[in-house]
C-alpha positions in Angstrom: 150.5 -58.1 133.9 146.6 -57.7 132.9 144.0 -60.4 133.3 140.3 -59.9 132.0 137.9 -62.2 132.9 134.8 -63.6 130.7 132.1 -66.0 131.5 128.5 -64.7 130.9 127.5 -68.4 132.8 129.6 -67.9 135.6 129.8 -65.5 138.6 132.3 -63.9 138.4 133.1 -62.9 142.0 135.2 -66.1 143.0 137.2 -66.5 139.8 138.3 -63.3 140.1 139.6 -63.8 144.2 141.1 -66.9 142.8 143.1 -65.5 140.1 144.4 -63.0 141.7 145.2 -64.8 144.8 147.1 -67.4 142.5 148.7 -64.7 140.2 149.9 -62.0 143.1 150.5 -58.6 141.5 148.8 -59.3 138.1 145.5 -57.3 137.8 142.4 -59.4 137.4 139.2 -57.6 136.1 136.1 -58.8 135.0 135.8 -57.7 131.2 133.0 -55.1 130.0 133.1 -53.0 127.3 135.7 -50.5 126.6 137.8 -52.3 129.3 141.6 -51.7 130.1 144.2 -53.2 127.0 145.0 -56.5 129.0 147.5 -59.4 128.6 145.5 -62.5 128.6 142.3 -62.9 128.5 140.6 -66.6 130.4 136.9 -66.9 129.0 133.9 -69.2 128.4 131.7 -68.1 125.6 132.9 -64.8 125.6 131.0 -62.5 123.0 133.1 -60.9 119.4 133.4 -57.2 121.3 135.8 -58.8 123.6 138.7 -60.0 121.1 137.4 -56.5 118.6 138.6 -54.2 121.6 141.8 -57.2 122.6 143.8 -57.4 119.1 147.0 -57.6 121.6 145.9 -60.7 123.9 149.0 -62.8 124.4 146.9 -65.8 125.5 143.3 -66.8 125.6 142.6 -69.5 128.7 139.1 -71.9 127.7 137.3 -72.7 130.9 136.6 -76.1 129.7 138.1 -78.8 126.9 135.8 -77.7 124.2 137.0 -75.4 122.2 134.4 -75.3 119.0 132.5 -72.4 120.2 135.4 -70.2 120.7 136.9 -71.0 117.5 133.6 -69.5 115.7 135.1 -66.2 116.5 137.6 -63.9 115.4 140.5 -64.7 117.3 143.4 -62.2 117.4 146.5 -63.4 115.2 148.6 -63.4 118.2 147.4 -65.1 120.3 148.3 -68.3 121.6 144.5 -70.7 122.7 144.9 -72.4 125.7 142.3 -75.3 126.1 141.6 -77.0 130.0 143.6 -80.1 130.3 141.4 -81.5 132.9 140.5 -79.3 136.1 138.5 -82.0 138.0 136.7 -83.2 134.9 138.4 -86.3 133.7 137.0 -88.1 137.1 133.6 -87.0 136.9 133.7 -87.8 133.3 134.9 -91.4 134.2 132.6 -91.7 136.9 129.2 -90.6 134.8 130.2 -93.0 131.7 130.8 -95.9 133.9 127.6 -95.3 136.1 125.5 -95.9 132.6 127.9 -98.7 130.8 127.4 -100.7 134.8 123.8 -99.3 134.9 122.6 -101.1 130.9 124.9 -103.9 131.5 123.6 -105.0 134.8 119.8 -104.8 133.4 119.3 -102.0 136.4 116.9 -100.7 134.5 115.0 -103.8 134.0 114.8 -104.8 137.8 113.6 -101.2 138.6 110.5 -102.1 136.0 109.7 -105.4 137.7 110.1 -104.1 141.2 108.0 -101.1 140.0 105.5 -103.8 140.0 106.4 -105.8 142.8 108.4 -108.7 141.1 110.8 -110.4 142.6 112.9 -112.0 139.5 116.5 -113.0 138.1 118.0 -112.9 135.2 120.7 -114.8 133.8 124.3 -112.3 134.8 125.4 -111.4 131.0 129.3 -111.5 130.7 131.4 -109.0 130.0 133.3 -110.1 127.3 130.1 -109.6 125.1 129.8 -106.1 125.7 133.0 -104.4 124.3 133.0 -100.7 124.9 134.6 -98.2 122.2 135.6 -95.1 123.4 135.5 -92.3 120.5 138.3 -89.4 121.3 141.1 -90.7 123.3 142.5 -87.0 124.6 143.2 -86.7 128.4 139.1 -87.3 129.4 138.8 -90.2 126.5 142.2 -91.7 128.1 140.7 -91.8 131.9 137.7 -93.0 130.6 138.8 -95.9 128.8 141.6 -96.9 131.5 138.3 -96.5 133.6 136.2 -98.8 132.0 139.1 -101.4 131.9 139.0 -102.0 135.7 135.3 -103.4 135.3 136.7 -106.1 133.1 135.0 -105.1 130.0 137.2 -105.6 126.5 137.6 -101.9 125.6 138.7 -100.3 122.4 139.7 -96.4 121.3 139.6 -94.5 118.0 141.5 -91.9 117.6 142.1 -89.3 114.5 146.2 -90.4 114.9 147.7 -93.8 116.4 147.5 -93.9 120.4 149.2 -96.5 122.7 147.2 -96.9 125.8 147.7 -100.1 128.2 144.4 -102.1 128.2 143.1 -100.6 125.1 142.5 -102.0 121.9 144.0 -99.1 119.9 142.2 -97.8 116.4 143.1 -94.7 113.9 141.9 -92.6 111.4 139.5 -93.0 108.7 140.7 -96.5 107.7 140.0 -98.3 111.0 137.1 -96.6 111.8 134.6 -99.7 110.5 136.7 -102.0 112.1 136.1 -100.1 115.5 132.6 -99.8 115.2 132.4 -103.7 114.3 134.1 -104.5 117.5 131.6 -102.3 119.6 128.7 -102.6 121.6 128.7 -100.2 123.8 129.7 -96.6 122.0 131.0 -93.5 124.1 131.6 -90.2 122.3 134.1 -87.8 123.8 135.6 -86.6 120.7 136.0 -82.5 119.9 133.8 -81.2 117.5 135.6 -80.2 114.2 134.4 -80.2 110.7 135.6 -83.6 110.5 133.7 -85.3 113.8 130.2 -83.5 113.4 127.3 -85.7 112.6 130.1 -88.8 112.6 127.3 -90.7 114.8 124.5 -91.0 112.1 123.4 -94.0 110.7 126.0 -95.4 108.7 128.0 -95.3 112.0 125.2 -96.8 114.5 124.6 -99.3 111.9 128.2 -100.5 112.1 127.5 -101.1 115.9 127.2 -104.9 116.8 123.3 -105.4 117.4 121.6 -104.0 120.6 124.1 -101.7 121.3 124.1 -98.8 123.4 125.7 -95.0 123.1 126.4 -92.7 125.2 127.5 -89.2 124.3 129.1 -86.5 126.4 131.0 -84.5 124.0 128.8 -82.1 121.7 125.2 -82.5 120.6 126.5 -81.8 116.9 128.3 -85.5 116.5 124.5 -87.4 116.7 122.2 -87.1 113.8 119.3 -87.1 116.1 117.1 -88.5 113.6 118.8 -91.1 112.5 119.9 -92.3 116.2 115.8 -92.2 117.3 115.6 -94.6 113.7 118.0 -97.0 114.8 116.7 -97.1 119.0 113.1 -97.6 116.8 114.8 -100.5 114.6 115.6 -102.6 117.4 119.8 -102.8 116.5 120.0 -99.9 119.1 119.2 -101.1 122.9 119.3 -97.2 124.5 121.4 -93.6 124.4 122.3 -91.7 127.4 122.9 -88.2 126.0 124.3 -85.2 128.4 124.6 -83.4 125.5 122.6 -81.8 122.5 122.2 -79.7 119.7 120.2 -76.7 120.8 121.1 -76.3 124.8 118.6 -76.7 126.7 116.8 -79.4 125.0 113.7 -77.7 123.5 110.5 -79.1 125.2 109.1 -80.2 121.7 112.5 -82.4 121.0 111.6 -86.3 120.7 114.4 -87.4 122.8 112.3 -86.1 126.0 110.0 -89.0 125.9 111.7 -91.7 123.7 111.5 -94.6 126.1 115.0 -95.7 125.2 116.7 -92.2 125.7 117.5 -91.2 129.0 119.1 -87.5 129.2 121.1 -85.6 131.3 121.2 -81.3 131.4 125.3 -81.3 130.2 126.2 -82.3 133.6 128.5 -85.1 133.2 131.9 -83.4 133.9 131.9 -79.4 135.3 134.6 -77.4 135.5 136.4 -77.0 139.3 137.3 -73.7 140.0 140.1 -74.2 142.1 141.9 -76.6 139.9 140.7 -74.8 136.9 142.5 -71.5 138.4 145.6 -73.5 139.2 146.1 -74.7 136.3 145.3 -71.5 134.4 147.7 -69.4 136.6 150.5 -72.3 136.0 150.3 -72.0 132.5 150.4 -67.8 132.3 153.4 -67.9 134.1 154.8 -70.1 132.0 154.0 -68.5 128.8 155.1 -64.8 130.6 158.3 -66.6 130.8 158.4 -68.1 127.3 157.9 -71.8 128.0 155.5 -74.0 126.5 152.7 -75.2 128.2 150.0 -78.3 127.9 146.8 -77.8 125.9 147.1 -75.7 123.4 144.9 -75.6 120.9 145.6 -76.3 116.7 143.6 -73.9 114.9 143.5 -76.1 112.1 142.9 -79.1 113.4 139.7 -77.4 115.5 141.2 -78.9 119.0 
């Protein structure tokens, strides 16, 4: 069995040790061009050349849960996509949506001003139950995010493209709850996968659906927000502040207006990295089990774009 390897971001040094220590007697090469005919290909952002020369891949292995860029390509016809189910990300993704949901609702921001200053205030503790938190994409991150956000005793809610039954969640789906969801929402967390159907879904039909001085937060793709329209709303007053990890153009352009908005804090598409060990794990898990002819988690509906 052949590997090839593909990630212009990444070294590609450990993956490669990692593979074939997980996989003993496959071969594991970094790809180039004109490489070796191989098996199965495990890739983040691979260029067109790679698939061109690889017409008889038997399985393409995503280094991540987004799966949009990858699907721009030609893919070959064979080939069975294989999308990350997790691999250390659905705790960092729990971890970085709760630190800004805590962060706006206990006013952090606001003591950091006055103490900026050197005032010693209070404020009246808000309560919980007036800051509902919607969580937009209820796959395996979504999930651990909303169970997540549940512990803090805030009412949460999930919307989903097809019904969902997760304990502790108000559960919403398809097209014809959507407005009912964004009524019920204050606090708005985007972790859906971007398909023609989801991008540009947070403009300002949606944000104005929000209850008043609500807050967003996106960590799935730059391509859901209308940027323009969700700077109009934060200027309005109906929106209280975005936290946005990620963005249309990556990285952020210097000239972009979200840099300096004072209700926009962003992040450089930090909020949930791929592990290598328990990305390789995983990865090696699931070749085996498709070199055997079993199915395996994660894989990926052209059609549906996820």
């Amino acid at each position: 069995m052949r590997i090839t390897f593909c990630s212009p971001s990444a070294r590609p040094g450990p993956w490669l040790e990692g593979l074939r220590a997980a996989l003993p007697g496959a071969t594991v090469e970094a790809w180039e061009p004109g490489a070796s005919v191989a098996d199965h290909a495990v890739v983040w952002t691979p260029p067109q050349q790679l698939f061109d020369e690889q017409p008889q891949l038997k399985g393409i292995f995503n280094l991540g849960a987004g799966v949009d860029a990858l699907l721009r390509l030609r893919l070959p016809a064979g080939a069975v996509v294989v999308r990350i189910d997790d691999g250390g990300m659905a705790v960092q993704m729990a971890e970085y949506v709760s630190y800004w949901v805590i962060r706006w609702f206990r006013e952090f921001d606001a003591f950091g001003a006055e103490i900026a200053r050197s005032r010693w205030t209070f404020r009246k503790p808000l309560q919980h139950a007036d800051f509902p938190v919607g969580v937009m994409g209820l796959g395996v991150l979504g999930a651990r995010v909303a169970r997540t956000i549940a512990q803090f005793d805030f009412p949460v809610l999930g919307w989903s493209r097809t019904p969902k039954d997760l304990p502790g969640v108000r559960n919403f789906a398809g097209a014809q709850q959507f407005d009912e969801f964004l009524a019920a929402t204050r606090i708005l967390v985007c972790l859906l996968p971007l398909t023609s159907e989801t991008r540009d879904i947070i403009d300002a039909r949606t944000l104005g659906r929000l209850q008043p001085g609500g807050y967003v937060i996106n960590v799935a793709r730059g391509s859901h927000v209308v940027d323009q329209d969700l700077i109009a709303l934060l200027d309005s007053g109906h929106l209280a502040g975005a936290a946005l990890d990620v963005f249309r153009t990556e990285p952020l352009p210097a000239e972009h207006p979200f840099w300096n908005h004072p209700k926009i804090t962003i992040t450089p598409h930090m909020s949930a990295r791929t592990l290598r060990e328990e990305s390789i794990a995983q990865i090696a898990g699931k070749i085996r089990a498709l070199e055997r002819g079993e199915p395996v988690a994660g894989v990926v509906d052209p059609n549906r774009g996820y």
